[in-house]
TIRONU-552319 format. One record per residue (C-alpha): residue in one letter; z, y, x. Coordinates in steps of 0.2 Angstrom, whole numbers, plus 2048, in hexadecimal, padded with zeros to 3 digits. Example, Ala and Ser with C-alpha at 12.3 -4.5 7.8 and 13.67 -1.06 7.14 Angstrom:
<recs>
{A,{827,7EA,83E}}
{S,{824,7FB,844}}
</recs>
This chain:
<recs>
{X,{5B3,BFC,0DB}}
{X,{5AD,C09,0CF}}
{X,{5AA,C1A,0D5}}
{X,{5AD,C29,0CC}}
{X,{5A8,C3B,0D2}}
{X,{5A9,C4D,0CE}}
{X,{59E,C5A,0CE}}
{X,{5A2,C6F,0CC}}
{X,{597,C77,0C2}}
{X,{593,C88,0C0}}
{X,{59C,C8E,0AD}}
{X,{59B,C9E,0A4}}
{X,{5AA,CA2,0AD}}
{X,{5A2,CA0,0BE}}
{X,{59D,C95,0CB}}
{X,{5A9,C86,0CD}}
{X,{5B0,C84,0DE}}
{X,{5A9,C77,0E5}}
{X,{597,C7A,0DF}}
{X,{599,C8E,0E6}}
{X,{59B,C88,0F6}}
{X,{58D,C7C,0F7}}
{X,{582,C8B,0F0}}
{X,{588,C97,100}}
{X,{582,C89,10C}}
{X,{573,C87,106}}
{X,{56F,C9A,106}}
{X,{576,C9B,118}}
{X,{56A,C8E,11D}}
{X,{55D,C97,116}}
{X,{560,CA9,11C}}
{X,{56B,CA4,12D}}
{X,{578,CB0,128}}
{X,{587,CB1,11D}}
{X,{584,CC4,119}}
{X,{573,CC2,112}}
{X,{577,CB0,109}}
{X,{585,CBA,101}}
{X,{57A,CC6,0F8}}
{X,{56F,CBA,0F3}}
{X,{57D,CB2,0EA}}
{X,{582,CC0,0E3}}
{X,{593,CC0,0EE}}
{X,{59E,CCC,0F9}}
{X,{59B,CCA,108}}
{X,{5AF,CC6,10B}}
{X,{5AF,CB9,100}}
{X,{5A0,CAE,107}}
{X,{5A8,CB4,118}}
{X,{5BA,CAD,112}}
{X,{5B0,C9C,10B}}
{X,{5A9,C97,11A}}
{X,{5B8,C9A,125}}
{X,{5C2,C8D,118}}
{X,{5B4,C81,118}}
{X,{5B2,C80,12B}}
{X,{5C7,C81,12F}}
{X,{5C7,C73,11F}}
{X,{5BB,C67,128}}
{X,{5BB,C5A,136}}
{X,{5AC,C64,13B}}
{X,{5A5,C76,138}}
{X,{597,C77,12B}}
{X,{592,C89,131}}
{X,{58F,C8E,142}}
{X,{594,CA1,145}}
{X,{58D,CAC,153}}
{X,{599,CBA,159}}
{X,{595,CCB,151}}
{X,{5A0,CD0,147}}
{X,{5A1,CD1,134}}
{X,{58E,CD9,133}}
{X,{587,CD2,143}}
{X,{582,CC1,14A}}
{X,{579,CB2,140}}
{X,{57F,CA4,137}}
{X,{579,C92,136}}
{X,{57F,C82,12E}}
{X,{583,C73,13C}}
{X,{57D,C61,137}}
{X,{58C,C5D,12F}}
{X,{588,C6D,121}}
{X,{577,C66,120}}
{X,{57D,C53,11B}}
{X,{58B,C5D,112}}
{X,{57D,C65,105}}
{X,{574,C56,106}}
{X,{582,C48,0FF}}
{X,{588,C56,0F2}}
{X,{576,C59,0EB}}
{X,{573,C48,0E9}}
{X,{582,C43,0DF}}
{X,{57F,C51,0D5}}
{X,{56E,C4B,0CF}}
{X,{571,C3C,0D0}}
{X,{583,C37,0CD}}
{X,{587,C28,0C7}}
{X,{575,C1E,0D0}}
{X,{57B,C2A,0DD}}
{X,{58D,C24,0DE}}
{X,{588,C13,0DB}}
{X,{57B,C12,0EA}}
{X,{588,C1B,0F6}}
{X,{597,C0D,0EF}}
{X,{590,C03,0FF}}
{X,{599,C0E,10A}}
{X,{5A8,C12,104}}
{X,{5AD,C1C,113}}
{X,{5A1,C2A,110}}
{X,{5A4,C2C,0FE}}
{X,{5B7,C2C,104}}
{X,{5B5,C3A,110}}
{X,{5AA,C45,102}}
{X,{5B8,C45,0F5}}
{X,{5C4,C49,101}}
{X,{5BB,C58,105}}
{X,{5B8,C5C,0F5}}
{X,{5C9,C5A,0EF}}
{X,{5CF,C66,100}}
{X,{5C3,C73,0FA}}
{X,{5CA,C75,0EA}}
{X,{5DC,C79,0F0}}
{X,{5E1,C8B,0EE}}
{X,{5ED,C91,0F8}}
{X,{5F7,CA4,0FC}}
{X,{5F4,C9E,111}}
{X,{5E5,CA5,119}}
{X,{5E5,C97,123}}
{X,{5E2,C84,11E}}
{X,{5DE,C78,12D}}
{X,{5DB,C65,12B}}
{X,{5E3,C5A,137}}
{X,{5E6,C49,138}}
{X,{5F8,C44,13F}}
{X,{5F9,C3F,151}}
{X,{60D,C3F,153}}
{X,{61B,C3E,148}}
{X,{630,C40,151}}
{X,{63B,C43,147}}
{X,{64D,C4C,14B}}
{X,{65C,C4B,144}}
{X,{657,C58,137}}
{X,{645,C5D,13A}}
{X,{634,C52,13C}}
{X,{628,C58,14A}}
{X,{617,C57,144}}
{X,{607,C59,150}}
{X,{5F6,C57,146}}
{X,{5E6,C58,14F}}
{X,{5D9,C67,147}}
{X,{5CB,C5E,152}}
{X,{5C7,C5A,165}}
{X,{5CD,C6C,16D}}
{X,{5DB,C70,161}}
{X,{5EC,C68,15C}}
{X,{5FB,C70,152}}
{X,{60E,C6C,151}}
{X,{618,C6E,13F}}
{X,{62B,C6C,13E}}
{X,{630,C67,12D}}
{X,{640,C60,127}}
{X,{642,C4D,126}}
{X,{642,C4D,112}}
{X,{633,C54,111}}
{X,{629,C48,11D}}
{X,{62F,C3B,112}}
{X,{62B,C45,101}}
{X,{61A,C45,10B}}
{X,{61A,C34,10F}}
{X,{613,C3A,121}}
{X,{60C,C2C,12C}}
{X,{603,C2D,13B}}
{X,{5EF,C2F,138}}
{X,{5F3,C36,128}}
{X,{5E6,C46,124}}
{X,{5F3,C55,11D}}
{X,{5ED,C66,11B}}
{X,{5F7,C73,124}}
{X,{5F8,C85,11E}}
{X,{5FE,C95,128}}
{X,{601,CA5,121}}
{X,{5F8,CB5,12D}}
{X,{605,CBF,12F}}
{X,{60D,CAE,138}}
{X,{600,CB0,146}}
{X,{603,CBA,154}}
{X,{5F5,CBD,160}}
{X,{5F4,CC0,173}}
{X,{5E8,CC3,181}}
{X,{5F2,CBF,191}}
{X,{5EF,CAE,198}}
{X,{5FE,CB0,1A1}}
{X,{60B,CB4,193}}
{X,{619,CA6,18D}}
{X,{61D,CA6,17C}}
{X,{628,C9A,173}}
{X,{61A,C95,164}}
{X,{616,C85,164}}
{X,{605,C87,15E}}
{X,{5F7,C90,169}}
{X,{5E5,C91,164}}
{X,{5DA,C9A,16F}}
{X,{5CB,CA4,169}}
{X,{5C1,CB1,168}}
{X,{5C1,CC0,15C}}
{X,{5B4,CBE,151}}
{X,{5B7,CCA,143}}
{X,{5C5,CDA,13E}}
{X,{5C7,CE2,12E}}
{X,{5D2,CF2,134}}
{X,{5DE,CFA,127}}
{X,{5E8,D08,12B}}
{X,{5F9,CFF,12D}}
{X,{5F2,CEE,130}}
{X,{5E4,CE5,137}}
{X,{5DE,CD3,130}}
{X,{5D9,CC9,142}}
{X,{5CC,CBA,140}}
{X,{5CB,CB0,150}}
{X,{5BD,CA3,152}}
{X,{5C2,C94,15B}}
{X,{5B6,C89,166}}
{X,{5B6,C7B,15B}}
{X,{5AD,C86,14D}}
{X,{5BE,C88,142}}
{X,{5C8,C9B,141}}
{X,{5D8,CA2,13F}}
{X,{5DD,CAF,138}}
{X,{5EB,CBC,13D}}
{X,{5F2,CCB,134}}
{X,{5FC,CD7,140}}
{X,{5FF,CEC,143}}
{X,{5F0,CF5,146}}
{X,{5F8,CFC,154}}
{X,{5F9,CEB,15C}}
{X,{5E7,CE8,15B}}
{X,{5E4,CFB,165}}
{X,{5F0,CF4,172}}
{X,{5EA,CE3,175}}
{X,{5D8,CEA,178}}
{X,{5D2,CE0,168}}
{X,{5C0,CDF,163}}
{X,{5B1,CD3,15E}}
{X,{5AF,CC7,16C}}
{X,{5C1,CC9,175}}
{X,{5C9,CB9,179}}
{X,{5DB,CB9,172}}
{X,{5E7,CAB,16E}}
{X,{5ED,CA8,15B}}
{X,{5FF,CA0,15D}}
{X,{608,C9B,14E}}
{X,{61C,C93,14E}}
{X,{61B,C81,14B}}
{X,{628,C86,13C}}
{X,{61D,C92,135}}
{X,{610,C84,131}}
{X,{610,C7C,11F}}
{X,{609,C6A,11B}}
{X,{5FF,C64,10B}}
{X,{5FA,C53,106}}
{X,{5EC,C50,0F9}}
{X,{5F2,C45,0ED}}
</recs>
């Protein structure tokens, strides 16, 4: 078997994808913070902020460690995974083909790596994008229920109609990427309450970007992924929400949209 990769460059358009990401990590590795790797990068600090929260919700494992402090506080630091991450990117790039040729031995890994690359390079409207892997599939007379596991705290349920599992050609232990919109999050803080969503991630509040009719929610999950919620301002003042809070992201299991690299 031959193999064949590719690598983002920077153009005189802008850095590639692919390549910009790698550049973050390694400037978070070296300063231990995303605000001051973002500068050196030449970079708002939402946008190396938004990066690492679709790397590590994209991965089987974070690549950055976050501590809670809001959007200007706390440190940053890149878990092992980050680090061999950085490592197996920099050496195809210098190397490519001797590189791709050495690493043909394990197919596995090289597997793995053009995945990730290829779930990087998907663009979608959803603030959220999860990688799962299906654990169950029922179908109904109309819909398929669908339950992915995120990692080894977290599982999600989708309902989608029986058509488009089999447009999808969904099996069990298939990797799918499942996107949600924000404003399809709802957020709570009672342990106690019922509500009829499916899916319930618990968390903690990790950053708020207030607006005046709105408020954009990012809730840190234990497992080192995040979720992202967009509700009224007003419902932020009444739930008591702040950096550090624990709250619960809940989502319908119809509100959950499923993707598979081709």
């Amino acid at each position: 078997m031959h193999l064949v990769g590719r690598i983002y460059l920077d153009t005189d358009e802008g850095v590639l994808l692919a390549g910009q990401r790698v550049h973050l990590l390694e400037a978070i590795a070296r300063h231990g913070s995303i605000q001051k790797a973002s500068k050196e990068l030449g970079q708002s600090y939402k946008t190396a902020w938004d990066a690492v929260n679709s790397m590590n919700n994209l991965c089987d494992q974070p690549l950055v460690l976050r501590e809670v402090g809001g959007r200007r506080g706390g440190g940053s630091q890149l878990t092992e995974h980050g680090r061999n991450m950085i490592k197996l990117f920099r050496a195809v790039e210098e190397e490519y083909q001797r590189a791709l040729d050495k690493l043909g031995g394990n197919l596995a890994d090289m597997r793995n790596f053009n995945r990730l690359l290829n779930r990087f390079s998907m663009k979608t409207s959803a603030r959220n994008q999860f990688h799962g892997v299906i654990t169950a599939l029922i179908q109904g007379p109309v819909n398929f229920e669908v339950r992915l596991r995120l990692d080894d705290r977290n599982e999600i349920v989708a309902v989608i109609t029986n058509d488009s599992a089999e447009n999808l050609e969904l099996r069990v232990g298939m990797e799918v990427l499942a996107l949600v919109k924000a404003p399809s999050v709802l957020l709570f803080t009672d342990t106690q309450i019922k509500v009829s969503t499916r899916n319930k991630l618990w968390g903690t509040v990790y950053d708020l970007r207030v607006g005046v009719v709105n408020t954009e929610v990012t809730v840190a999950l234990p497992s080192g992924k995040s979720v992202i919620a967009v509700v009224t301002s007003n419902s932020c003042e009444e739930l008591g929400l702040s950096v550090g809070t624990p709250v619960c992201a809940a989502f319908k299991s119809s509100s959950v949209i499923l993707a598979v690299m081709s």
